[in-house]
C-alpha positions, -999 to 999 in steps of 0.1 A, spaced: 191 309 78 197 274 70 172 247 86 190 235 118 183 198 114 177 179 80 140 172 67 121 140 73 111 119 42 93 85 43 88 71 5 68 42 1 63 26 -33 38 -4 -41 53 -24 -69 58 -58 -85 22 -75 -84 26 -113 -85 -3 -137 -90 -1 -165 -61 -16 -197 -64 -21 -186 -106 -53 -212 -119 -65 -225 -84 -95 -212 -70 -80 -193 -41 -56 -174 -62 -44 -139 -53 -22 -106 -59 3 -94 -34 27 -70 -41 61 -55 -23 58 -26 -3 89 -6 -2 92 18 23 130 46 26 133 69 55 153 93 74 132 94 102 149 88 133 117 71 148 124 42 124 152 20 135 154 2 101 159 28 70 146 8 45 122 -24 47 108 -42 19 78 -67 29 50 -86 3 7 -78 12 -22 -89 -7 -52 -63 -9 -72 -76 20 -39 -68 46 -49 -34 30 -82 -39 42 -73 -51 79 -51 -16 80 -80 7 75 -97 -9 96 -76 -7 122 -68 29 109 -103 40 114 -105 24 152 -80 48 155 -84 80 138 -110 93 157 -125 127 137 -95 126 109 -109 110 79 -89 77 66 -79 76 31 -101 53 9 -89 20 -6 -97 13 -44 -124 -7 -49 -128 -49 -47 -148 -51 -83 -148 -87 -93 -169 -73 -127 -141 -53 -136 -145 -47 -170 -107 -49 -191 -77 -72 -190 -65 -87 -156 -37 -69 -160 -52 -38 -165 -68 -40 -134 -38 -48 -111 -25 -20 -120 -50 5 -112 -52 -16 -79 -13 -12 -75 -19 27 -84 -45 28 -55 -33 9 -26 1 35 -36 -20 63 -32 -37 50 1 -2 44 14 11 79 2 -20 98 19 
């Protein structure tokens, strides 16, 4: 017996990490959040918005004020003595705050 109505997805893809405000002292990453859905409880089916990591931040917290006994995913970490290229470690940022999202 086919499934009467058709299955809710919600994809959500960190991507594109630009450096703002590259060579100033108060320089940072943000990167575009993507998020496609069928969900009926979303009147837009697609949105597309920029966030740095400390938005990321804000959300858990506001997450955890929330969440009562159900554990909130963790965020990667804030390491300013990462050791490896720059670009090496946006990336593995990008990778986590995807994974954060996803969970």
């Amino acid at each position: 017996i086919p499934f009467p109505f058709p299955q809710e997805l919600t994809t959500v893809r960190v991507q594109d990490p630009r450096v703002q405000n590259e060579g100033s002292w108060n320089s940072y990453v943000d990167y575009k959040i993507f998020l496609h859905t069928n969900s009926k409880a979303f009147t837009a089916k697609t949105s597309c918005v920029r966030r740095r990591y400390r938005e990321f931040v804000w959300l858990r917290r506001q997450l955890q004020k929330n969440a009562g006994l159900v554990p909130v995913p963790e965020l990667p970490g804030k390491s300013t003595f990462f050791v490896g290229s720059t670009d090496e470690f946006i990336e593995k940022r990008r990778q986590g705050l995807q994974q954060f999202l996803e969970k």
